[in-house]
C-alpha positions as CSV (number, residue, x, y, z in Angstrom):
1,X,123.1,56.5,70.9
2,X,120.6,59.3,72.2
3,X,118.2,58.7,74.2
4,X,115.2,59.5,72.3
5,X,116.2,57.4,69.6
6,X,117.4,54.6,72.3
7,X,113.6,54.9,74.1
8,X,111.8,54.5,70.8
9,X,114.1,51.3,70.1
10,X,113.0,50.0,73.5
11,X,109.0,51.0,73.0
12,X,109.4,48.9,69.7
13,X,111.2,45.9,71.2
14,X,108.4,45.8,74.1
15,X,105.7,46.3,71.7
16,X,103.1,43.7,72.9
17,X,99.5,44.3,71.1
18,X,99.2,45.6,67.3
19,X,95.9,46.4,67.2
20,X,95.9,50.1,67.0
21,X,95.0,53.0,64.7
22,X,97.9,51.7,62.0
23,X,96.2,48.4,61.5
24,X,92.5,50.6,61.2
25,X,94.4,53.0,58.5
26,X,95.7,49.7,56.8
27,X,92.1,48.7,56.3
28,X,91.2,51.5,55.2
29,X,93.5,51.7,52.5
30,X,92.8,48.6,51.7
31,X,89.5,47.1,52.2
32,X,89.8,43.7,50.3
33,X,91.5,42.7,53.8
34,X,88.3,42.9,55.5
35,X,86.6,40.2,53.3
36,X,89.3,37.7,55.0
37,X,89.6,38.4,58.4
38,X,89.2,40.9,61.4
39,X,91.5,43.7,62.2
40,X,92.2,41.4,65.7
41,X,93.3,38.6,63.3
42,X,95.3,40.9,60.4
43,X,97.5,42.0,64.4
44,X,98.2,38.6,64.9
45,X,99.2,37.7,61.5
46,X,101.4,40.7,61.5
47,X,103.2,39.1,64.5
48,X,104.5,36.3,61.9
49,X,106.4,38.7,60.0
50,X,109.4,39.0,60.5
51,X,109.5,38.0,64.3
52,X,113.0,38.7,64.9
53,X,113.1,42.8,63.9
54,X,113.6,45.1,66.4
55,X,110.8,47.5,65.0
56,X,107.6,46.0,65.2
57,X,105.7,49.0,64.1
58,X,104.3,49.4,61.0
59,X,105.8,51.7,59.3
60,X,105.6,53.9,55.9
61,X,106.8,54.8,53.1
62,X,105.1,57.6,50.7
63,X,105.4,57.6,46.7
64,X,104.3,58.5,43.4
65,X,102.9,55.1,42.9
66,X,101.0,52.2,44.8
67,X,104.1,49.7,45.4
68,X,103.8,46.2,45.1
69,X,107.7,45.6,45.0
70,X,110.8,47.7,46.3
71,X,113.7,47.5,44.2
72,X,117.2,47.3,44.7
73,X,118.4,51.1,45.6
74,X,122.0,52.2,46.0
75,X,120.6,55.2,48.7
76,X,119.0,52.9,50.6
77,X,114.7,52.8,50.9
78,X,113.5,55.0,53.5
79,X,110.8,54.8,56.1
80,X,108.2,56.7,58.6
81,X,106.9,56.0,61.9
82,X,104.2,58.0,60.3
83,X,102.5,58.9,57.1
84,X,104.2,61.5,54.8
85,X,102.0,63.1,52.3
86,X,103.0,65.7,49.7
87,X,106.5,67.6,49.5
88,X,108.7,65.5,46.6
89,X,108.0,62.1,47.9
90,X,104.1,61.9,46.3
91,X,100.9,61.6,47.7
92,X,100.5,57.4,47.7
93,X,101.2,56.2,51.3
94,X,102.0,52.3,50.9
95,X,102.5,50.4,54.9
96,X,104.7,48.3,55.5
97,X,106.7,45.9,58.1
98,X,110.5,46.1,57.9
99,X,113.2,43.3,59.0
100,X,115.8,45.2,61.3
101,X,117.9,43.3,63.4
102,X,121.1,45.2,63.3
103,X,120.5,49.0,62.8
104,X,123.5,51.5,63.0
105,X,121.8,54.5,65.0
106,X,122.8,58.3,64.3
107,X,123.4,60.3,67.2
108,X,121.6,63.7,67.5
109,X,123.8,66.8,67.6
110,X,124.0,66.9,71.5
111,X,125.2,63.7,71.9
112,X,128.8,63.1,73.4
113,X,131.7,63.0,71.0
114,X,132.9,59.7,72.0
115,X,129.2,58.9,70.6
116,X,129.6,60.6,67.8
117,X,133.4,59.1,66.5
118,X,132.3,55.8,67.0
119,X,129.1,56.6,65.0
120,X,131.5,57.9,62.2
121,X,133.7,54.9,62.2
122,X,130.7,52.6,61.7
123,X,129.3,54.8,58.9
124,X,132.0,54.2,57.1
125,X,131.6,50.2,58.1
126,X,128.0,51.0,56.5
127,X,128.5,52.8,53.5
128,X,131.7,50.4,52.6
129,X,130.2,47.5,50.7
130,X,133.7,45.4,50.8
131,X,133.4,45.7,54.6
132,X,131.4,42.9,55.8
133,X,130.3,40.8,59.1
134,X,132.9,39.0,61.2
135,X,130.4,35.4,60.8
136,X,132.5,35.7,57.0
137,X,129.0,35.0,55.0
138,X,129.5,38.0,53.4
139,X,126.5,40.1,54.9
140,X,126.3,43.6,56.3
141,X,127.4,44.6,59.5
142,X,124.3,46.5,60.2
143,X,121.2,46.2,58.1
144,X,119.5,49.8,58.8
145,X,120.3,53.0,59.9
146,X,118.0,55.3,61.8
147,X,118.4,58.8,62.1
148,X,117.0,62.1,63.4
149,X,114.6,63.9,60.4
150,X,112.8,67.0,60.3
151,X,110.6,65.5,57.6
152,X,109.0,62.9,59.3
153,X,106.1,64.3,62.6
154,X,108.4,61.9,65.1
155,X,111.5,63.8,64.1
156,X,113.1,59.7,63.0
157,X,113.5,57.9,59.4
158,X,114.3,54.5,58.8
159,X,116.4,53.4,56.0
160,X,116.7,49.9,55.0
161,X,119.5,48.1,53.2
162,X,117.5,46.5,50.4
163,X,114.0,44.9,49.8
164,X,113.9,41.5,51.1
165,X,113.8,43.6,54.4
166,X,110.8,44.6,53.3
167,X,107.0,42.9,54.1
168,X,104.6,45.5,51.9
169,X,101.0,45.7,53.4
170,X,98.0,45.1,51.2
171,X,100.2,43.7,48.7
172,X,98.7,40.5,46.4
173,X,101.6,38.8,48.6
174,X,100.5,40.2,51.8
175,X,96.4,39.5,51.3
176,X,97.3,36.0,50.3
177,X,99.3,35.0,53.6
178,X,96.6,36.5,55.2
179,X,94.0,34.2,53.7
180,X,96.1,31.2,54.5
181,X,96.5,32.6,58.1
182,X,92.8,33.1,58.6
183,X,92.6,29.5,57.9
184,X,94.8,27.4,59.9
């Protein structure tokens, strides 16, 4: 795994307080959050999502359209650290929080070849759907991949396996836990 990567995994797992300028540009995007709770309380609620992925960040993922719902997509559905505007993906930036608890990590160029074959063999692992777990339930080794990008300003890009991994900020569903957050 390179180290870059392998420092961002352990910035993310170590992540301790989510009040920051993501939570601020999730506000801003959408405002009806305001009318329920604080940007303080919106953090903590965000700590209930999915409390078991290793990225805690929020993350993005640009369109053509506001998205209340991923669908089901044989490539994959792909993420930022950061907002991408522009280019072929569109200008709508939709945030998000993303279950990864098993990601399959591409090594950069430099990395050792050892690195690099054992990389390849999981690939294929990833890319085989007939090749599941060992716990025989019939799930996916790994769950994401993250890889290098020259697309994304933090040179990474998260793909995720499908969207029940996939916790959409500001959505009807996401304002609504909120509310019933802000209440207990």
């Amino acid at each position: 795994m390179s180290e870059d990567i392998r420092q961002m995994i352990d910035k993310v797992k170590n992540f301790k307080q989510f009040v920051n300028k993501d939570v601020g540009f999730v506000f801003q995007q959408h405002p009806e959050l305001a009318n329920v709770g604080t940007p303080e309380q919106y953090s903590k609620y965000l700590e209930t999502i999915f409390p078991n992925s290793k990225i805690k960040d929020i993350v993005y993922h640009s369109s053509h359209n506001k998205i209340e719902n991923f669908r089901d997509n044989m490539f994959g559905i792909y993420f930022s650290y950061s907002p991408i505007q522009g280019g072929g993906y569109g200008n709508i930036i939709n945030s998000g929080l993303i279950n990864v608890e098993n990601p399959l990590i591409k090594p950069k160029p430099e990395d050792s070849i050892e690195t690099k074959e054992l990389y390849n063999k999981d690939l294929r692992t990833y890319n085989n759907p007939s090749s599941f777990s060992s716990d025989g339930i019939g799930a996916y080794k790994y769950d994401a991949s993250i890889e290098s990008s020259t697309v994304t300003k933090e040179g990474v890009q998260i793909k995720v396996r499908n969207p029940e991994q996939i916790h959409i900020l500001g959505s009807k569903q996401d304002v609504e836990r909120f509310k019933n957050f802000v209440k207990k």
